[in-house]
C-alpha positions in Angstrom: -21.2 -0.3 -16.4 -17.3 -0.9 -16.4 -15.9 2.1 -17.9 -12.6 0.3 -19.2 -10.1 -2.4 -17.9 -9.0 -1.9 -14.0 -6.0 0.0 -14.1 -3.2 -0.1 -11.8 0.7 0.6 -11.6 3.8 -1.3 -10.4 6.9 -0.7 -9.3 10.1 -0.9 -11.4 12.2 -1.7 -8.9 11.7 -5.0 -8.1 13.7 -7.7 -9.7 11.5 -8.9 -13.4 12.1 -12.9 -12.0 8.4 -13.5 -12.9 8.5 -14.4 -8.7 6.6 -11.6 -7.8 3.5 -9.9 -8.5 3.3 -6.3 -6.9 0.7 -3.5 -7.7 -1.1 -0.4 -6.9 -4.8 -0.2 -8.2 -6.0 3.2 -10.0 -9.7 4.3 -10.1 -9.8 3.6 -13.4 -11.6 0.8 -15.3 -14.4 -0.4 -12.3 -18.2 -0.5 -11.9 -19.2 1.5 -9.0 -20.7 4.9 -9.6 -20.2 8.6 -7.8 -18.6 9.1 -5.5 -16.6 5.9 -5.7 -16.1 6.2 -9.6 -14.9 3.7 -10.5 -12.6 1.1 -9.3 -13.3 1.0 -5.5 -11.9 -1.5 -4.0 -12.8 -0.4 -0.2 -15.6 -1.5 2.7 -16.9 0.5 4.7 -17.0 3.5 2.6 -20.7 3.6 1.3 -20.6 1.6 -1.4 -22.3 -1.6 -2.1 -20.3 -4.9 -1.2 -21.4 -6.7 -4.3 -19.7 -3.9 -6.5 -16.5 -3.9 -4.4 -16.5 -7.4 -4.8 -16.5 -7.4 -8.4 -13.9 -4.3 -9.0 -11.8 -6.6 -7.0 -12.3 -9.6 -9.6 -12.2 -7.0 -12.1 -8.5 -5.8 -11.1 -7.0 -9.4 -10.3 -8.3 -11.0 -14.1 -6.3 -7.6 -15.2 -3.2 -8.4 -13.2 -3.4 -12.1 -12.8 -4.0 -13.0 -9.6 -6.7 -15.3 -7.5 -9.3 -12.9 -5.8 -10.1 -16.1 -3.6 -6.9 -15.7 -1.6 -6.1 -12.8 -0.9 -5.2 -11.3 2.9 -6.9 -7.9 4.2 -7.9 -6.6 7.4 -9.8 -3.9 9.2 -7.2 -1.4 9.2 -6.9 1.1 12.8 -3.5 2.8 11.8 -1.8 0.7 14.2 1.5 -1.2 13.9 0.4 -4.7 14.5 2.4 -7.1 11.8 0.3 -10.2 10.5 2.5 -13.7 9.4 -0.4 -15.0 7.0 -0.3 -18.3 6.0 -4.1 -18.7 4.5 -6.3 -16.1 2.9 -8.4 -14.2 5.4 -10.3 -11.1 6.8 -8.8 -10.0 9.9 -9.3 -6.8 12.3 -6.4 -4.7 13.6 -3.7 -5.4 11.3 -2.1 -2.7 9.3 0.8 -4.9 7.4 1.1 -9.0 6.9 4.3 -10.8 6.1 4.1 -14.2 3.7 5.9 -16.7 2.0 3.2 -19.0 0.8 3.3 -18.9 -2.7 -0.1 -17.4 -4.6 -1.4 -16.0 -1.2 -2.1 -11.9 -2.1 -1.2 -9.2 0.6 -3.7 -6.2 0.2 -3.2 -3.0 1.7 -6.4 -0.5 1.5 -5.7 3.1 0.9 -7.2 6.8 -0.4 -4.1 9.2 1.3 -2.1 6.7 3.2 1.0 4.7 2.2 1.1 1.5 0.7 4.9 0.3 1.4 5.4 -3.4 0.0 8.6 -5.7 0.4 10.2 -8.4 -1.8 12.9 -10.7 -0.4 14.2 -12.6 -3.6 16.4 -14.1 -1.7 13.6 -16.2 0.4 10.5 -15.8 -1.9 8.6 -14.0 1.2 7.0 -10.4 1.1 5.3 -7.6 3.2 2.5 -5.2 3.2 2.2 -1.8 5.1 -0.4 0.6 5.5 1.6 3.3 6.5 -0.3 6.6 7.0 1.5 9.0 10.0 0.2 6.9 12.9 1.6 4.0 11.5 4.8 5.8 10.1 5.5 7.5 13.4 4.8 3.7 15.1 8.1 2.9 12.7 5.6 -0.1 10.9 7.8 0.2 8.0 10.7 -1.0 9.9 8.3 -3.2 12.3 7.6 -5.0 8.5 10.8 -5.9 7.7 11.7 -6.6 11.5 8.8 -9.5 10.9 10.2 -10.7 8.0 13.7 -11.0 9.7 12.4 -12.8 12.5 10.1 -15.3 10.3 12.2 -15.9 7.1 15.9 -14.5 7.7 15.3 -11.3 5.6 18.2 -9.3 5.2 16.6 -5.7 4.8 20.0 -4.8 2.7 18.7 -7.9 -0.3 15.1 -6.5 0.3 13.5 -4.5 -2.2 10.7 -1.5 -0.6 8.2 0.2 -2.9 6.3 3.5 -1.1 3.2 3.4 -3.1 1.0 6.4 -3.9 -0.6 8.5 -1.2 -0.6 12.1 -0.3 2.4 14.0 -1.3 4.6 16.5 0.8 3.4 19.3 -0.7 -0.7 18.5 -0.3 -0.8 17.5 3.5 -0.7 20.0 5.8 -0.6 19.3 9.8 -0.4 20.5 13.0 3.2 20.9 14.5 1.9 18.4 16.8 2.0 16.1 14.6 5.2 17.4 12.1 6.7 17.1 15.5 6.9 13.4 15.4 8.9 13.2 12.7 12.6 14.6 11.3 12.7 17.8 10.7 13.3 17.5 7.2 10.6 15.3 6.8 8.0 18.8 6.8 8.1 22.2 6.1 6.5 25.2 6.8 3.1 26.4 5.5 0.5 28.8 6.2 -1.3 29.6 9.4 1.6 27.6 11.9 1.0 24.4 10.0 3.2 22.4 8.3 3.7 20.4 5.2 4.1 16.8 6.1 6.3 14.4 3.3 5.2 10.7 4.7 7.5 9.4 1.8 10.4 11.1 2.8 9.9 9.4 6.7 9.8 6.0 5.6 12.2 6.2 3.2 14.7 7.9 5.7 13.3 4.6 8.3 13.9 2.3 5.8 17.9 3.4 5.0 18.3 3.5 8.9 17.6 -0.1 9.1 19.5 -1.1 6.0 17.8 -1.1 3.1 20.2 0.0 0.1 18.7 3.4 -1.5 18.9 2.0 -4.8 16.5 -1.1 -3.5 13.5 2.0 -2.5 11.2 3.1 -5.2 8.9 6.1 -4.2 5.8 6.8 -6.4 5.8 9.5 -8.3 1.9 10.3 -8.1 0.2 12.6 -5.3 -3.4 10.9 -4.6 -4.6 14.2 -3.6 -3.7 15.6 -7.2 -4.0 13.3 -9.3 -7.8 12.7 -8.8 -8.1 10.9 -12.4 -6.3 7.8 -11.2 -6.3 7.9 -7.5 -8.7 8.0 -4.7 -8.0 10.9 -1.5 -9.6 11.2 1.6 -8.7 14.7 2.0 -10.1 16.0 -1.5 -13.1 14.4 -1.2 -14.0 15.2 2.3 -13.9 11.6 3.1 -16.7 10.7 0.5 -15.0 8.6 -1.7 -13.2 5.0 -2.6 -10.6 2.8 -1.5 -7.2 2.0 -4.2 -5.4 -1.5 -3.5 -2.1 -2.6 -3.3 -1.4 -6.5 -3.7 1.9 -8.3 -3.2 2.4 -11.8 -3.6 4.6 -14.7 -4.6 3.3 -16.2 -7.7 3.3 -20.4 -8.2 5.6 -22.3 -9.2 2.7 -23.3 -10.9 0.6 -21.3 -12.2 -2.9 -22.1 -12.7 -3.8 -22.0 -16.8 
């Protein structure tokens, strides 16, 4: 039973042209049950396809866009960048570039980054998964690189939204991994770890390569804490669901 309408949060941001649609999904306002209450939106993770299927066409009638084309993939925490041009499933992509107008970029995540791109300037975005393989593998910055290459992005007219994941102060790792990144990008905790900010890292990637500071928006959530709205890995052991962030370029148009 679908507890309420599919929830989900946007960035501010982004220019209000009525060009672009960009969102996060909550785990608010879906059909699937415990452990996945309610809005999971993931594969792979336990729960039955046909309820995935219809949280998904739950949360695009709430934010207005076709659940028919939409773009995912089998995500590896890789840095491999996808041009789409058609909807799809694909395997080993963890962000996709587009400037086909009502084609929807989704990015899978319960701890990880979401980091989404607008280029008003061309009517093309991106989509990252960005957890710290893929934010140590720069994919941020490999993102915008691919929307340079395919569409003449200038990353200092680009617009960057670092969706929710884990905050600095809930993800604790090794200094083998800290190591891989700034110095001020951790800090110390207990027993020789340290407290990894992935939001600080690919913010601090995406001013190196030009993006203005006022043009990045950070969420202010912490999926680990805020276990009302969002999904974590890490709290629930792995036992859990899957939030989605969409970007796309809406028709010129749209479908009544």
């Amino acid at each position: 039973m679908q507890e309420e309408k599919a929830g989900f949060i946007t960035p501010r941001t982004f220019p209000e042209d009525g060009q672009v649609l960009a969102l996060q999904s909550t785990r608010r306002g879906g059909v699937s049950p415990e452990p996945w209450r309610s809005l999971n939106l993931g594969n792979n993770t336990g729960d039955e396809p046909e309820r995935v299927r219809r949280n998904m066409r739950l949360l695009s009638a709430a934010a207005g866009f076709d659940p028919l084309r939409t773009v995912g993939s089998v995500q590896v925490h890789g840095t491999e960048v996808l041009h789409a041009r058609q909807p799809g499933r694909h395997e080993g992509y963890d962000a996709f570039i587009t400037d086909t107008p009502d084609l929807w970029l989704c990015i899978f995540t319960a701890d990880c980054l979401p980091v989404l791109f607008y280029d008003p300037e061309h009517r093309a975005v991106g989509a990252a998964h960005a957890g710290w393989q893929g934010t140590a593998g720069e994919i941020a910055a490999k993102t915008l690189d691919a929307m340079r290459r395919a569409f003449g992005t200038r990353p200092g007219a680009c617009r960057a939204w670092i969706g929710t994941g884990i905050s600095g102060g809930e993800y604790e790792v090794g200094e083998e991994v800290a190591g891989r990144f700034p110095e001020r990008c951790s800090a110390p905790a207990s027993g020789g770890k340290r407290l990894l900010d992935l939001a600080a890292a690919n913010h601090l990637q995406l001013v190196r390569i030009g993006v203005c500071e006022e043009h990045i928006e950070r969420s202010p959530y912490c999926s680990k804490r805020d276990d009302r709205l969002f999904y974590s890995y890490r709290r629930d052991n792995g036992q859990t669901g899957r939030m989605a962030s969409v970007i796309g370029i809406r028709p010129r148009n749209p479908r009544s």
